[in-house]
C-alpha positions as CSV (number, residue, x, y, z in Angstrom):
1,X,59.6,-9.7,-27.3
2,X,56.4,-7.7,-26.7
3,X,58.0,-4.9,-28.9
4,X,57.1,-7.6,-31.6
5,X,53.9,-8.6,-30.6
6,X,52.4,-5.5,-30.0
7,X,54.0,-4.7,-34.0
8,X,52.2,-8.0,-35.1
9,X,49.2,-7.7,-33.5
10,X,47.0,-7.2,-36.2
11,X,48.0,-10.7,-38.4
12,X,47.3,-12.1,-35.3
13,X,44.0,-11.1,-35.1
14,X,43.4,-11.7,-38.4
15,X,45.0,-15.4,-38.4
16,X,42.4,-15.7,-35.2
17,X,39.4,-14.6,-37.2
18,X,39.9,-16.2,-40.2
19,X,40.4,-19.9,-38.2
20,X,37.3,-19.0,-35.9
21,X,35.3,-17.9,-39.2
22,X,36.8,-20.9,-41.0
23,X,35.5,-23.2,-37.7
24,X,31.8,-21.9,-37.4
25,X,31.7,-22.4,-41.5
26,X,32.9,-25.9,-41.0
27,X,30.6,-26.7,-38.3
28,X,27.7,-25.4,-40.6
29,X,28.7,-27.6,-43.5
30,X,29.6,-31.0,-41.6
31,X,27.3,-30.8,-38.4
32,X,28.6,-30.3,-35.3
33,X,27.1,-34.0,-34.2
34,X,28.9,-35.2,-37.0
35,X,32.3,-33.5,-36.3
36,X,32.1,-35.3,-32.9
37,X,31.2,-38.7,-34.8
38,X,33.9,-38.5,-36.8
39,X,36.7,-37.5,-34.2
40,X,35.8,-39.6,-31.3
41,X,33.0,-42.4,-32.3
42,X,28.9,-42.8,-31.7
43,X,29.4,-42.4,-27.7
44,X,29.6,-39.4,-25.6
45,X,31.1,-41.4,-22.9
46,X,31.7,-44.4,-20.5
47,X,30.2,-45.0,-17.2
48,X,31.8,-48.2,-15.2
49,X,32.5,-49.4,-18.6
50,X,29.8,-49.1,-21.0
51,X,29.6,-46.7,-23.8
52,X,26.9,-44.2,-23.6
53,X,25.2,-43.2,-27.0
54,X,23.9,-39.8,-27.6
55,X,20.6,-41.2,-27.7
56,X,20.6,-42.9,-24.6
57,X,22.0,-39.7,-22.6
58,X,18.9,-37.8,-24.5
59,X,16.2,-40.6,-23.6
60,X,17.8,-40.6,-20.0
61,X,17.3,-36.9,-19.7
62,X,14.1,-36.8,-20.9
63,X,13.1,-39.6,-18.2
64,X,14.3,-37.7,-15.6
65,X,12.4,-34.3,-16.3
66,X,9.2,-36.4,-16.4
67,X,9.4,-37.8,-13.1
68,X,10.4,-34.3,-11.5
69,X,7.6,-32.8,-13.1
70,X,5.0,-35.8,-12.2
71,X,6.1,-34.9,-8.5
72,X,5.2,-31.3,-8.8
């Protein structure tokens, strides 16, 4: 079984960098923001329940670096 592997090793690596080459194109073209719309909706998440939008994970962040740099 390795015998075959180790004699196919080269399409695999090809097949590999034609699908990673083929991934970073598409993530180029489409967004990767967009990709992750598409596939799983507007929310990165739940917490107890409720949906968590990108923006209101970014806005959260960004409200918690200003009070750790307000305290020095």
């Amino acid at each position: 079984m390795l015998d075959q592997l180790v004699k196919k090793q080269k399409v695999i690596i090809y097949i590999i960098a034609i699908a990673f080459i083929l991934s970073i194109g598409a993530g180029g073209i489409f967004g990767g923001e967009k990709i992750i719309q598409a596939l799983g909706g507007n929310y990165l998440g739940k917490v107890n329940g409720t949906k968590i939008t990108p923006q209101q994970y970014n806005l959260k962040i960004q409200e918690i670096k200003e009070r750790y740099e307000a305290q020095g």
